[in-house]
KOLPA-806936 format. One record per residue (C-alpha): residue in three letters; residue number from 1; y, x, z. Coordinates in steps of 0.001 Angstrom, whole numbers. Each point is the difference from the previous one (the first is absolute). Last residue first. Layout:
BEGIN
     r     k         y         x         z
   ALA   NUM         Y         X         Z
...
END
This chain:
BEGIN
     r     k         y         x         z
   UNK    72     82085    104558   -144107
   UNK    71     -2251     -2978      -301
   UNK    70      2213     -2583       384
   UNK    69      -208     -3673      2147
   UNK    68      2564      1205      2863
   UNK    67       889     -2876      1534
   UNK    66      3513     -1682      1471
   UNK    65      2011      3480      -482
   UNK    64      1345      1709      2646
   UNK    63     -1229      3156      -278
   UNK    62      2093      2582      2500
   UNK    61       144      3835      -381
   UNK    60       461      -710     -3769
   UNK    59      -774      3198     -2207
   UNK    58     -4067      -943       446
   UNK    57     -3020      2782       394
   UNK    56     -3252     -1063     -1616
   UNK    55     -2860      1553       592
   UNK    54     -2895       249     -2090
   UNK    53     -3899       860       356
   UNK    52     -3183       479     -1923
   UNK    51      1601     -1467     -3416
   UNK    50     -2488       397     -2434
   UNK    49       315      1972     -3332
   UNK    48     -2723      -506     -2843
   UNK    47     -2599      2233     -1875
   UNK    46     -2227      -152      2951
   UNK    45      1886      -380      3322
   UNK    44      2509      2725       -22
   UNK    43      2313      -923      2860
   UNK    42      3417      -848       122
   UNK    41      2321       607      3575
   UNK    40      3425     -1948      -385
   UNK    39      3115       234      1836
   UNK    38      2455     -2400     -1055
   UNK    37      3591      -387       101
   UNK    36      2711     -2184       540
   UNK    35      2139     -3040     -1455
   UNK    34      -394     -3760       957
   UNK    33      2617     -1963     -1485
   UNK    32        19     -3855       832
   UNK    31      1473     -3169     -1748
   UNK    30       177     -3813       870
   UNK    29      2861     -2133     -1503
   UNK    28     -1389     -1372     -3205
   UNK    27     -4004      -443       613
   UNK    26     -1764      3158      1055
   UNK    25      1150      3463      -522
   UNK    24     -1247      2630       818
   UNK    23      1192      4319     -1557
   UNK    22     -2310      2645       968
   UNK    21       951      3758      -191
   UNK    20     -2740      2601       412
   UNK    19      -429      3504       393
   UNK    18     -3047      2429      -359
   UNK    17     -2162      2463      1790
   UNK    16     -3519      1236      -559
   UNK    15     -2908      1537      1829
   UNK    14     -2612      1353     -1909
   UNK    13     -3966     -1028       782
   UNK    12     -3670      1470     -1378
   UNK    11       498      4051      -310
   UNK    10      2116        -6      3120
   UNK     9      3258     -1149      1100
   UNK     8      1693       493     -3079
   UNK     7      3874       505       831
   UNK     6      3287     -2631      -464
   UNK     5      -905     -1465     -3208
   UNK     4      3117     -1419     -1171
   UNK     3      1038     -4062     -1251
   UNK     2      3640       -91      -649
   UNK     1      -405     -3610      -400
END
């Protein structure tokens, strides 16, 4: 969500920012929340965007889940 570019990088690339909220659950008892943001840098490849990199920055300071199968 919020998804805002931050400043184009030059006449190929833009760098972007968004948040995200991400709600697990598995079975009946287990649930996880992972909320934070992403830095993104798109590039113009064609007539289609490409991700060229991405960071992603966590609220929790400690993960203690048992895997972390997501693509944030």
């Amino acid at each position: 969500t919020n998804v805002e570019v931050m400043a184009h990088l030059n006449e190929t690339e833009i760098s972007l920012r968004s948040n995200f909220l991400i709600y697990r659950s598995h079975l009946e008892y287990d649930s996880e929340v992972f909320a934070g943001m992403r830095d993104d840098v798109l590039r113009r490849v064609g007539d289609t965007w490409q991700i060229a990199k991405r960071t992603i920055i966590l609220d929790q300071s400690v993960v203690t889940q048992k895997n972390l199968g997501i693509f944030f």
